[in-house]
C-alpha positions in Angstrom: -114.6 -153.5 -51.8 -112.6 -154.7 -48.7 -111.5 -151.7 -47.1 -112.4 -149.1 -49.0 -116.2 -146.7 -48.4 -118.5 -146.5 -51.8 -118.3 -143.2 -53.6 -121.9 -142.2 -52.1 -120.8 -142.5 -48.5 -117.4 -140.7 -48.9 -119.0 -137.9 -50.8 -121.8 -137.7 -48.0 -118.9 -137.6 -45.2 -117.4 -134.7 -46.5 -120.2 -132.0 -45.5 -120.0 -133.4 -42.2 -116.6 -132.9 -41.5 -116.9 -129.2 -42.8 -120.1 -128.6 -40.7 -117.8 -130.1 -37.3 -114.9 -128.0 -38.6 -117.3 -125.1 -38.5 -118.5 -125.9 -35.5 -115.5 -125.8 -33.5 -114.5 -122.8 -34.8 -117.3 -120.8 -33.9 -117.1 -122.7 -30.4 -113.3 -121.2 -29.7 -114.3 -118.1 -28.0 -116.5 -119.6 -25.8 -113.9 -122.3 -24.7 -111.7 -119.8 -24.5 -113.7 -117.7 -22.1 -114.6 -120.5 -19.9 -110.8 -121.6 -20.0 -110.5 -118.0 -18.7 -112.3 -117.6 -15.7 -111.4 -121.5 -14.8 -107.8 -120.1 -14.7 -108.3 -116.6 -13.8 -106.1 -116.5 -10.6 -103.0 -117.5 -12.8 -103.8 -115.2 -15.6 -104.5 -112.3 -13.3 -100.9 -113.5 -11.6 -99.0 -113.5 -14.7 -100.1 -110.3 -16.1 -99.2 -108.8 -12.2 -95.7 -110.5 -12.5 -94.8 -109.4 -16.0 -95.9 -105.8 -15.2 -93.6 -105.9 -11.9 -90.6 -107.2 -13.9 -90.6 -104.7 -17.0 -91.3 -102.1 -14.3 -88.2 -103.4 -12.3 -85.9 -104.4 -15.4 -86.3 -101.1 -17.0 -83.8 -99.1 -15.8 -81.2 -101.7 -16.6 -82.5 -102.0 -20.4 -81.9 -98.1 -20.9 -78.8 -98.7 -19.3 -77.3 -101.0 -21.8 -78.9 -99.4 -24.5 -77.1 -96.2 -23.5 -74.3 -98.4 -23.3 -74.9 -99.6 -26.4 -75.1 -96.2 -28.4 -71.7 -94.9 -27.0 -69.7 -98.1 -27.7 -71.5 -97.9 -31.4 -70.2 -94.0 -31.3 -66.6 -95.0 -30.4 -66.3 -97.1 -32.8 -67.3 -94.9 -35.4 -64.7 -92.5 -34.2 -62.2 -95.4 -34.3 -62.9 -96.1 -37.5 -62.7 -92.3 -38.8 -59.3 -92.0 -37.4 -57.8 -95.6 -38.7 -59.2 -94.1 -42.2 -55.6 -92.6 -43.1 -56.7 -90.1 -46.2 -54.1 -87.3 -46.8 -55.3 -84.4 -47.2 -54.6 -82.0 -50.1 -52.6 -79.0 -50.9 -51.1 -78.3 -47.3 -49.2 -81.9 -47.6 -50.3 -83.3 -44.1 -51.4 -86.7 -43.9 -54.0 -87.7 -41.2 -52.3 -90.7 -39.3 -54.1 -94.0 -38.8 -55.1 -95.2 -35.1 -51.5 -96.5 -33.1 -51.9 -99.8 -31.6 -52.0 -97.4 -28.3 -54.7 -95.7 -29.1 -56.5 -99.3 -30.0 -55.8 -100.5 -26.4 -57.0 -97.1 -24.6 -60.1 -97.6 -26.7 -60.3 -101.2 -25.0 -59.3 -100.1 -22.3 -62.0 -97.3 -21.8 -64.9 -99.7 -23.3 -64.2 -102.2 -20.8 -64.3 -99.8 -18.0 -67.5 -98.3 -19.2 -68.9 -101.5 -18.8 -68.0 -101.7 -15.1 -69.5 -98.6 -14.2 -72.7 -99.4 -15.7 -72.7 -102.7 -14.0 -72.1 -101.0 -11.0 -75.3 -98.7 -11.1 -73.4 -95.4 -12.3 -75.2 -92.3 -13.7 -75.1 -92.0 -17.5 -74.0 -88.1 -17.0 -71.2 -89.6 -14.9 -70.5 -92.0 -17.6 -70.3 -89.7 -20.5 -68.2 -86.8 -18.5 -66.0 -89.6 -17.6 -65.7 -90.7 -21.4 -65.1 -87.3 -22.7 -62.5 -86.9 -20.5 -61.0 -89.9 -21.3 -60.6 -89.5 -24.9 -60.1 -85.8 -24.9 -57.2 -85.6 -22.2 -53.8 -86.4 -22.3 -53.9 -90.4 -21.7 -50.3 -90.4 -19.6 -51.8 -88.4 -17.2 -55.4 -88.2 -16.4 -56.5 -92.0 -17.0 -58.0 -93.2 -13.7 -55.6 -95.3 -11.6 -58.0 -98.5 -12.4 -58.2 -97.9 -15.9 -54.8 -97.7 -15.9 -54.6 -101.4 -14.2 -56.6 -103.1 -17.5 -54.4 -104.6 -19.8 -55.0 -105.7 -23.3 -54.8 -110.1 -23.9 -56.2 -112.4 -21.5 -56.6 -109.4 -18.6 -59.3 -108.0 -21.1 -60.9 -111.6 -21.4 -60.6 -112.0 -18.2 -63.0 -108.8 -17.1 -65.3 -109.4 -20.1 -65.7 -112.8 -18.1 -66.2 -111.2 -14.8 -69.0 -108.4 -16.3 -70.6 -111.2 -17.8 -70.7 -113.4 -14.8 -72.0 -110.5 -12.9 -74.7 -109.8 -15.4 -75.7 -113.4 -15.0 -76.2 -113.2 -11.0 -78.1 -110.2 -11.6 -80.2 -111.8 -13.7 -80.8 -115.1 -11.7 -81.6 -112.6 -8.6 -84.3 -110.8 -10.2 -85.5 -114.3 -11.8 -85.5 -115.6 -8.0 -87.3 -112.8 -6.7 -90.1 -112.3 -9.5 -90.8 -116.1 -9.0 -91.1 -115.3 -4.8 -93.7 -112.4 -5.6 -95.3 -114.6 -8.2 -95.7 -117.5 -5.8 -97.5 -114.9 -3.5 -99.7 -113.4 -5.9 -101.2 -116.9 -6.6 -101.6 -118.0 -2.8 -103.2 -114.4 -2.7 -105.5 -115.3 -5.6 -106.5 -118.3 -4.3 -108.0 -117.2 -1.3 -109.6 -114.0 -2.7 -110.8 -114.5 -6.1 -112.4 -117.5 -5.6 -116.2 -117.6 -3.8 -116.3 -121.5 -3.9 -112.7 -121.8 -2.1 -113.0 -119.1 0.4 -116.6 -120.8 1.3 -115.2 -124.2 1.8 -111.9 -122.9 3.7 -114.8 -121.3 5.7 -117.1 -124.1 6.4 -114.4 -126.6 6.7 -115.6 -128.9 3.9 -112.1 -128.8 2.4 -110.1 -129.1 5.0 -112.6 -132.5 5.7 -112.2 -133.7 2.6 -108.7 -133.6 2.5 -108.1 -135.7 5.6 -111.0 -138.2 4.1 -108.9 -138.5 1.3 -105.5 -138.9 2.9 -106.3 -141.1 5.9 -105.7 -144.4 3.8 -102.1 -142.9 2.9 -101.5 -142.0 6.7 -101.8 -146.0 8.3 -98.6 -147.2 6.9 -97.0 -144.1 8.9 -98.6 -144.6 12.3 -98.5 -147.9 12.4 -94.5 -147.6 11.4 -94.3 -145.0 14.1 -96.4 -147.2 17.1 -93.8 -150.0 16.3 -90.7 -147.8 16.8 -92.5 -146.6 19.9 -93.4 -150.3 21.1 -89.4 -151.3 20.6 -88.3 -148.0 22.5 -90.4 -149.0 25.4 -89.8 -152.6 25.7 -86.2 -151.4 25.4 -86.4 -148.8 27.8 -88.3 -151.2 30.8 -85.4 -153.3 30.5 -82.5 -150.9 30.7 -80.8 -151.9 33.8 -79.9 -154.8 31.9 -78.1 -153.7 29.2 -74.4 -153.1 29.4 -74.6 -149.9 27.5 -77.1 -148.2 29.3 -75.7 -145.3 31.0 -74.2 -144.5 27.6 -78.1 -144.2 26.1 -78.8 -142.2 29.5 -75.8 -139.8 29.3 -76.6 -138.9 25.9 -77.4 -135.1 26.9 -75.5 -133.7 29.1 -75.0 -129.3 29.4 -72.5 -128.9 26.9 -74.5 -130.9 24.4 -77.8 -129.1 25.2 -75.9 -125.6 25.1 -74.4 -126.8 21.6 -77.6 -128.1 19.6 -79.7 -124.9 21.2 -82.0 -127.5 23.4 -83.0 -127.4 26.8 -84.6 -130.6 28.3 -85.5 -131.6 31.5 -83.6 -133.9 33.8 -83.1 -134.0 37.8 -79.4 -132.4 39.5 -78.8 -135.8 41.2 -79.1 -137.7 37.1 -76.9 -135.1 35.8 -74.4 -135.6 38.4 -74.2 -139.3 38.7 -75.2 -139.5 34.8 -72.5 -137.7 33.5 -69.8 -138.2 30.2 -67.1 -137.7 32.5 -68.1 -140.2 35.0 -69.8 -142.9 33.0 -66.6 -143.0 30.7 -64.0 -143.2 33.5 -66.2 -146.2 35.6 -66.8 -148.3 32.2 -63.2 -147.9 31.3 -62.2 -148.9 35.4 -64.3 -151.6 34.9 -62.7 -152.8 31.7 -59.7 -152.5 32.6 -60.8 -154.6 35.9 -62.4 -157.9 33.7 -59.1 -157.9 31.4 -57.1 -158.2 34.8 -59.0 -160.4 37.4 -61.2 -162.3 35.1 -59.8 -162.8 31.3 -62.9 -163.0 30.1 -65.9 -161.4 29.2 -67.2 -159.3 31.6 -70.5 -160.0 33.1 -73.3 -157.5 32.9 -73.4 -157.0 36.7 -69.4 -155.6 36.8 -70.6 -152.4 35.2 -70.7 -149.6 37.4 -74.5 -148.5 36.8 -75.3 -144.5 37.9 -77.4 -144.1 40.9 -81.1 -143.9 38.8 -80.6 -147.0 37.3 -79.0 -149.0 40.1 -81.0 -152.5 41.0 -81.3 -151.2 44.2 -82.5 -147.9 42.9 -86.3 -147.1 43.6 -89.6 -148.0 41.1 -90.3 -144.1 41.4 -86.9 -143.0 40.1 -86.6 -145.5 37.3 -90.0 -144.8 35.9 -89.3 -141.1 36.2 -86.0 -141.8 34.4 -88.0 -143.8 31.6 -90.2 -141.4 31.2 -87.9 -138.4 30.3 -85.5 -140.6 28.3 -88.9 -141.6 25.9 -89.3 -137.7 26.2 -85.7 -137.3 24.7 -85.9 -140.0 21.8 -89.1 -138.4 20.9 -87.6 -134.6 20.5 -86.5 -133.8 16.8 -83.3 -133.0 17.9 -82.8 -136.9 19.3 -80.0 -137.1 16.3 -78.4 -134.1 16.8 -78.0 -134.3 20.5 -76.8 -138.5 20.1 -73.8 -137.9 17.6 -72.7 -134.3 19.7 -72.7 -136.8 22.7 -70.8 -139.9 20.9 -68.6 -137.6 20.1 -67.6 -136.0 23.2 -67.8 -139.8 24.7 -65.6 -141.2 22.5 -63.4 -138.2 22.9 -63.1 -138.5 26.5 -63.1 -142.8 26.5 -59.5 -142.0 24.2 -57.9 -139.9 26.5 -59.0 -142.2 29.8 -57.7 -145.3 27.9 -54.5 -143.8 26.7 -53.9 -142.4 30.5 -54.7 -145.4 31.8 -52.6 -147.5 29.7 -49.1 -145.3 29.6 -47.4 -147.1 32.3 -44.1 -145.2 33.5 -41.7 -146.3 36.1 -39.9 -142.8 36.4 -37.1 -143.8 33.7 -38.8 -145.7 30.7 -42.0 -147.0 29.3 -42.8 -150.4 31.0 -43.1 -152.9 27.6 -46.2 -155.3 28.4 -46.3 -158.5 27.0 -47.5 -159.0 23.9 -50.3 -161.5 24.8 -52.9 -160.0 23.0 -53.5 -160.7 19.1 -56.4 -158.8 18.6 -57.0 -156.4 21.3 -59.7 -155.0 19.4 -62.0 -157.8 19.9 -60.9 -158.2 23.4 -61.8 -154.8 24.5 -64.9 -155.2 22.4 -66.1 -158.3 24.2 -65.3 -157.0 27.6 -66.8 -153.4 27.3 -69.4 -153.9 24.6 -71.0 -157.1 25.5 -73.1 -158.8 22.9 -76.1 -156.4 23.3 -77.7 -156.3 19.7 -80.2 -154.1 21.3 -79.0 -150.5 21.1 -77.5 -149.3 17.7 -75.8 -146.5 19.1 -72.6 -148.5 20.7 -69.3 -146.7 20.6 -66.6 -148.8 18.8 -63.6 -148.9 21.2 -61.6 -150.5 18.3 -61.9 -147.6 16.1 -60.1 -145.2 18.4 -56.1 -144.3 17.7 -55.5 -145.2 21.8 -56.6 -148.9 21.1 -54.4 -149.3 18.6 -51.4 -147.7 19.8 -50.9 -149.6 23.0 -52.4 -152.7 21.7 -48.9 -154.2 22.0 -48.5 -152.8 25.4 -51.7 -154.7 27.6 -50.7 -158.3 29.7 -54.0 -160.1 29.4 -53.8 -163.0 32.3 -56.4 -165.0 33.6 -57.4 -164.6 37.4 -54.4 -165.2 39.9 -54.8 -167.4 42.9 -54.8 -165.6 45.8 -56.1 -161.9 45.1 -57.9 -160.3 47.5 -61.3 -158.9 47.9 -59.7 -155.5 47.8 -57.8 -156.2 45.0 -61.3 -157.2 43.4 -63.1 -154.3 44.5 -60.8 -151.6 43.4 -61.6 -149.2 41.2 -59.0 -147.0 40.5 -57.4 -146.7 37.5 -53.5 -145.9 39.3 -54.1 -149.1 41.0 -55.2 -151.4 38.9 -51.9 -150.3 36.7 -49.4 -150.6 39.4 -51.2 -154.3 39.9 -50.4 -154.7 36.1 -47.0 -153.2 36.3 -46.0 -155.8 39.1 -47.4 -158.4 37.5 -45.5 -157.8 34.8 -42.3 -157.5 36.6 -42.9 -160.5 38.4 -43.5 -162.9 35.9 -42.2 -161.7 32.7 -42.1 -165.3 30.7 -46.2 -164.8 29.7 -46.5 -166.0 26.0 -50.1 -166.8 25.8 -53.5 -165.6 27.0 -56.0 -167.8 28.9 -53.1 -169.9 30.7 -52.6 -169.0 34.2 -48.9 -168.5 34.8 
């Protein structure tokens, strides 16, 4: 008895089950019409697109149907002149089809298919075809019929018809799908009372934002942060080594080539440039490896005139202000890599100028008293700033690592003079090298003063 329902109950059971059987059945139509005007707006939709598509697609299934009956036809005709019967009492024998006659049947099959690919008219197509078999083949076979070939030409344009059947279906596919998408955004504004009343009153639109405030904290709070760094960032930019690289970032050319337009003062733009930033970080560079032989100290970068210590609290706030203005435009990204890269650009050709040292005959050879002139140049330019993420690697340009064997790295001479230390330029400092170099040509090592 474990397991297993008495006779009575089973035999009971069985009604029931017929009786919900029953029921359900005679419930289907009116499931099915609630199901119906629940999804009205995509049956109404469905039905529009199918109509539009047979509509559209019609012309092209007569076409290949028309297609289809004359292939079917020449065949037949193929096949009545490959038959080969004699015929009786005159003595003439009906030749079967030459292997010539086999390719200009090919050959006019796949051409058909070409023009009705190409949207011809089925008169044209059938004059063209009478003419085709019915004329001398030497002589009046189009110039591009001519050009197919039986073998792997034929496969080849079967290949290309059926390639550009396959576009023409994925456009029509694409476009049904665009005019089904706006059929239902249609529908869903029109056909529906409840919709159109709550788009109306706003209890939607409400709703929605109820619903999707939770999901929106993780994003503003991510955003304030990114904000909060930017700021303290900003507020303390005269410090930074790499400032007037952030500052520089968008100059004309890179406005003109990203399509952007920002606001910033004549006197930024002119003190604030690529050209000049680049040439007084590169002086001053080239100044620490000479004098000093050491890192170089925040305070020997030649800051532009808005960012200056000196400079005024009006003109740096003004200058904060429109540089949280840039970082905030969506084309930040665009506008920083079109700018690294005309920076770097221009940092390659200073250095390489700067650093090809001719005394009217040959090269002057440098001592080779730098390992890893990389990490030099790195340490003197760069600084140890983990701040701002957009540095420009000097030791990834080709310049560096040309005339890495060709810089004297010394440290600071007795004796220079306050003009010496103040120079900055780049001609002089190199004829300072240069003679230095001439003067005491026995430097093995860096760090010892010779």
């Amino acid at each position: 008895m474990s397991g297993q329902l008495p006779a009575p109950f089973v035999a009971s059971s069985i009604p029931s089950q017929i009786g919900g059987y029953w029921d359900s059945i005679r419930g289907m139509p009116r499931r099915a019409w609630d199901w119906s005007r629940r999804n009205k707006r995509w049956i109404i939709g469905g039905v529009a697109v199918t109509a539009a598509a047979v509509y559209w697609l019609r012309p092209y299934y007569q076409q290949f149907r028309e297609l289809q009956s004359i292939v079917s036809e020449a065949n037949r005709i193929m096949e009545e002149e490959g038959s080969g019967q004699q015929q009786g009492g005159e003595g003439k024998q009906q030749l079967k089809a030459s292997k010539r006659q086999k390719e200009h049947h090919a050959r006019v099959m796949a051409m058909a298919n070409n023009l009705v690919l190409a949207g011809d008219s089925m008169e044209r197509l059938s004059s063209w075809l009478k003419h085709a078999y019915d004329a001398d083949i030497d002589k009046n076979i189009p110039n591009k019929l001519k050009a197919l070939k039986a073998g792997p030409e034929m496969a080849r344009e079967k290949q290309r018809l059926f390639s550009q059947l396959q576009m023409l279906c994925f456009s029509r596919l694409i476009t049904a799908l665009i005019v089904f998408h706006m059929i239902l955004l249609t529908q869903r504004v029109t056909l529906s009372a409840g919709t159109a009343r709550h788009y109306k009153t706003g209890e939607w639109r409400n709703k929605k934002e109820d619903d999707s405030s939770e999901e929106r904290l993780p994003e503003q709070a991510s955003s304030s942060d990114l904000n909060a760094e930017l700021a303290a960032y900003l507020s303390e930019i005269s410090d930074h080594l790499t400032s007037p690289l952030v500052l520089c970032m968008v100059d004309n050319a890179s406005r003109e080539a990203c399509g952007q337009r920002l606001p910033s003062p004549t006197s930024r733009e002119a003190s604030s440039g690529i050209h000049s930033t680049i040439r007084n970080l590169t002086t001053a560079a080239l100044r620490a490896l000479f004098e000093t032989g050491s890192e170089m100290p925040k305070s020997a970068v030649l800051l532009p005139a808005p960012v200056e210590e000196n400079a005024e609290e009006g003109a740096r706030e003004l200058l904060v202000a429109e540089t949280m203005d840039l970082v905030d435009s969506p084309h930040y990204t665009a506008l920083l890599n079109e700018s690294i890269g005309r920076a770097s650009q221009q940092l390659s050709t200073y250095l390489c100028e700067a650093l090809r040292l001719d005394d009217g005959s040959a090269m002057v050879a440098l001592a080779k008293a730098i390992p890893h002139i990389s990490k030099a140049v790195d340490g003197s330019v760069l600084g140890q700033s983990a701040s701002n993420a957009y540095l420009i690697q000097f030791n990834e340009l080709d310049c560096v690592v040309e005339f890495s064997d060709m810089i004297y790295y010394r440290t600071h001479a007795e004796g220079t003079s306050d003009d010496e230390q103040e120079a900055t330029d780049l001609e002089a400092i190199m004829q300072a090298l240069a003679k230095a170099v001439e003067e005491e040509p026995s430097a093995k090592a860096p760090g010892k003063a010779v």
